[in-house]
Short mmCIF file of the C-alpha atoms (twelve columns), coordinates in Angstrom:
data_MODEL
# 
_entry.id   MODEL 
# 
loop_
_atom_site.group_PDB 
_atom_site.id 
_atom_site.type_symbol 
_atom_site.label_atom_id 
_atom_site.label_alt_id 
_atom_site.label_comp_id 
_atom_site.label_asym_id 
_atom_site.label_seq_id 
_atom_site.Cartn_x 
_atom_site.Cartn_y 
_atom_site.Cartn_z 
_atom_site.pdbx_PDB_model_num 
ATOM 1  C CA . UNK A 1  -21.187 -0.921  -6.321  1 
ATOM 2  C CA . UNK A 2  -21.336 -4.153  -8.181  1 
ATOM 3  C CA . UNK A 3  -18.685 -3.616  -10.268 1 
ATOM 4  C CA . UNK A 4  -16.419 -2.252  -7.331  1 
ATOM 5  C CA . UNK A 5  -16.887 -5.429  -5.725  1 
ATOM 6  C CA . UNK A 6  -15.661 -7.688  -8.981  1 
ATOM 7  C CA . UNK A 7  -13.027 -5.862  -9.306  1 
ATOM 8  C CA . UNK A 8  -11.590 -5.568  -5.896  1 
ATOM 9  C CA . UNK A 9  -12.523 -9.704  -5.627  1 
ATOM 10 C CA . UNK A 10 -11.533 -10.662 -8.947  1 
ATOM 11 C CA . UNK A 11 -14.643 -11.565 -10.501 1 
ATOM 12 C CA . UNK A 12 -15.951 -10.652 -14.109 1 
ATOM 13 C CA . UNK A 13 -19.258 -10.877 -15.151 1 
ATOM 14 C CA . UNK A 14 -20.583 -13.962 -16.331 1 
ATOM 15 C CA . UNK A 15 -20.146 -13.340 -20.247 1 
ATOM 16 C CA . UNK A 16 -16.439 -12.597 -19.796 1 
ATOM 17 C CA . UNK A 17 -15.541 -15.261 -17.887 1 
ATOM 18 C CA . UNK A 18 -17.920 -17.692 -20.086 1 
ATOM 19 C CA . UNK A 19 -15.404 -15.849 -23.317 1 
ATOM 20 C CA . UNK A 20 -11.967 -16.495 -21.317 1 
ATOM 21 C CA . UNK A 21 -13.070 -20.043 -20.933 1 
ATOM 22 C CA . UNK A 22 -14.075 -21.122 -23.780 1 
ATOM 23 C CA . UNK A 23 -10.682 -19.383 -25.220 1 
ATOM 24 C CA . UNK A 24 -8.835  -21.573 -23.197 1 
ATOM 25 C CA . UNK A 25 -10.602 -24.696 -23.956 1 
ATOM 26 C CA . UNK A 26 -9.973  -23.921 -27.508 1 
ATOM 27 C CA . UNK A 27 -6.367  -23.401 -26.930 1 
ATOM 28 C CA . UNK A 28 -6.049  -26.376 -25.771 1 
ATOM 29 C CA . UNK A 29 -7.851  -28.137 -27.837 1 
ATOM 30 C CA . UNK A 30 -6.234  -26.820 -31.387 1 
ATOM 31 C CA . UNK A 31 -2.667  -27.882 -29.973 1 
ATOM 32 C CA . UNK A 32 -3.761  -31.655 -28.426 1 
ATOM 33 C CA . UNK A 33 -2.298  -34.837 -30.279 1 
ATOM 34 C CA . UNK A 34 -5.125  -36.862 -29.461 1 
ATOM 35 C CA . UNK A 35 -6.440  -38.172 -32.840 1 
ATOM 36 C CA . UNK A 36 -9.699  -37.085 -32.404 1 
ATOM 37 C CA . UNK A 37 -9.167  -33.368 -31.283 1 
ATOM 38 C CA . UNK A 38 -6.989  -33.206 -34.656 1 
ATOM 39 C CA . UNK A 39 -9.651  -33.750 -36.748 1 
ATOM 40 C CA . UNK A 40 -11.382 -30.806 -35.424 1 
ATOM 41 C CA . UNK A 41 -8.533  -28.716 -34.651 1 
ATOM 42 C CA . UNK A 42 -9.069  -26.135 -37.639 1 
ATOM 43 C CA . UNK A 43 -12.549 -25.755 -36.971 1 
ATOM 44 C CA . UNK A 44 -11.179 -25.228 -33.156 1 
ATOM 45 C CA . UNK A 45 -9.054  -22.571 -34.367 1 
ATOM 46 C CA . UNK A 46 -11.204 -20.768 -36.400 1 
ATOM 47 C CA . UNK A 47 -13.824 -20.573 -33.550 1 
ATOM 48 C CA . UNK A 48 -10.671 -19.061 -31.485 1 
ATOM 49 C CA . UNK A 49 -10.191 -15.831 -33.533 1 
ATOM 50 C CA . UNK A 50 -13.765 -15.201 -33.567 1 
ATOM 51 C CA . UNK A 51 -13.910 -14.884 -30.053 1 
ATOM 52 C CA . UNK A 52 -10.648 -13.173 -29.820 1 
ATOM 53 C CA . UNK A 53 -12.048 -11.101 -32.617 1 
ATOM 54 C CA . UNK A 54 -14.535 -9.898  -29.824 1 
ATOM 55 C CA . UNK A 55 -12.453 -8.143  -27.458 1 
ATOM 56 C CA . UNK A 56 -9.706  -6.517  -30.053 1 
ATOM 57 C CA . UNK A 57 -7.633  -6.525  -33.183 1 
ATOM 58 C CA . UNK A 58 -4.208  -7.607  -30.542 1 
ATOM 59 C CA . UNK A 59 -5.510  -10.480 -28.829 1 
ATOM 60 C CA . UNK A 60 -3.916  -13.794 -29.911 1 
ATOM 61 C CA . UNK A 61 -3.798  -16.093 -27.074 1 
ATOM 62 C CA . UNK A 62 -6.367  -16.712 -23.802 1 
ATOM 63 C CA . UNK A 63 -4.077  -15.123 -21.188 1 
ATOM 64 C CA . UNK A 64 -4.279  -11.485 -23.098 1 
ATOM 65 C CA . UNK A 65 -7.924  -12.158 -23.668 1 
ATOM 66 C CA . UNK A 66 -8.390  -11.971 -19.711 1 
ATOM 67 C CA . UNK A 67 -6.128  -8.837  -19.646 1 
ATOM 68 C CA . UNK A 68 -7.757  -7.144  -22.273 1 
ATOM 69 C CA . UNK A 69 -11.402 -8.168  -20.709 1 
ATOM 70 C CA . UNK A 70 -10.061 -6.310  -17.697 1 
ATOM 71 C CA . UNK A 71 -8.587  -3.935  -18.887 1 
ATOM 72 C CA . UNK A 72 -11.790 -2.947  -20.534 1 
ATOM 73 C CA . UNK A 73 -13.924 -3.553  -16.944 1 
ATOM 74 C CA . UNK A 74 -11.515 -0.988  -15.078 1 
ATOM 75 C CA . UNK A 75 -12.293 1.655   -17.694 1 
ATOM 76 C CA . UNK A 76 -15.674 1.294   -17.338 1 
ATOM 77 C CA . UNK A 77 -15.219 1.278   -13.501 1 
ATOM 78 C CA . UNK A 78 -12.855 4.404   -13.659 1 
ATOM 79 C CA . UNK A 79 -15.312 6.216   -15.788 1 
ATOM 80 C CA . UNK A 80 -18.258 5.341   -13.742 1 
ATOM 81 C CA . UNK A 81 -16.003 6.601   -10.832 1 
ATOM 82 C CA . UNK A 82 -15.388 9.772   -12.498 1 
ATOM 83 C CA . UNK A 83 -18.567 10.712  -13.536 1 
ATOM 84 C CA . UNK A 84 -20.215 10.150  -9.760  1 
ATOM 85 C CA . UNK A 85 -17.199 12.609  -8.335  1 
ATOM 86 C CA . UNK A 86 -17.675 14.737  -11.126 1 
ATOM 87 C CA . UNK A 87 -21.356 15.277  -10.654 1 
ATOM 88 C CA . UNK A 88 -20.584 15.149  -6.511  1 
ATOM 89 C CA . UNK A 89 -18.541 18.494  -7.038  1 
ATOM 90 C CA . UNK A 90 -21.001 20.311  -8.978  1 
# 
């Protein structure tokens, strides 16, 4: 029921949208010209494919990190959904 609700809302649990955030932050702050953020901007990066590195091998920016992140939460959902009609009709 939960999950039928973030989905049909929008809303991912809290340790996805906690990964798509930071993701974006990162983005943004490997590419900023502000002198300080360049000094770190390597270390930013590096932190960036480790989180990508979470959700799959294809994931390269923050916007296909959020599709992949639901992708994956609809095939749990659709599974879960499966199984309950599945053990409904026997």
């Amino acid at each position: 029921m939960v999950n039928d609700c973030q989905v049909s809302f929008g809303f991912l649990p809290a340790k996805s949208q906690i990964l798509i955030r930071t993701a974006s932050f990162l983005q943004r702050f490997a590419v900023s010209e502000n002198n300080l953020c360049l000094l770190f901007a390597n270390d930013a990066r590096q932190q960036l494919q480790s989180v990508f590195m979470q959700v799959g091998d294809n994931v390269r920016a923050a916007h296909q990190l959020c599709s992949a992140v639901f992708a994956k939460l609809f095939a749990v959902i659709y599974s879960l959904t499966v199984t309950v009609t599945e053990s409904r009709n026997n």
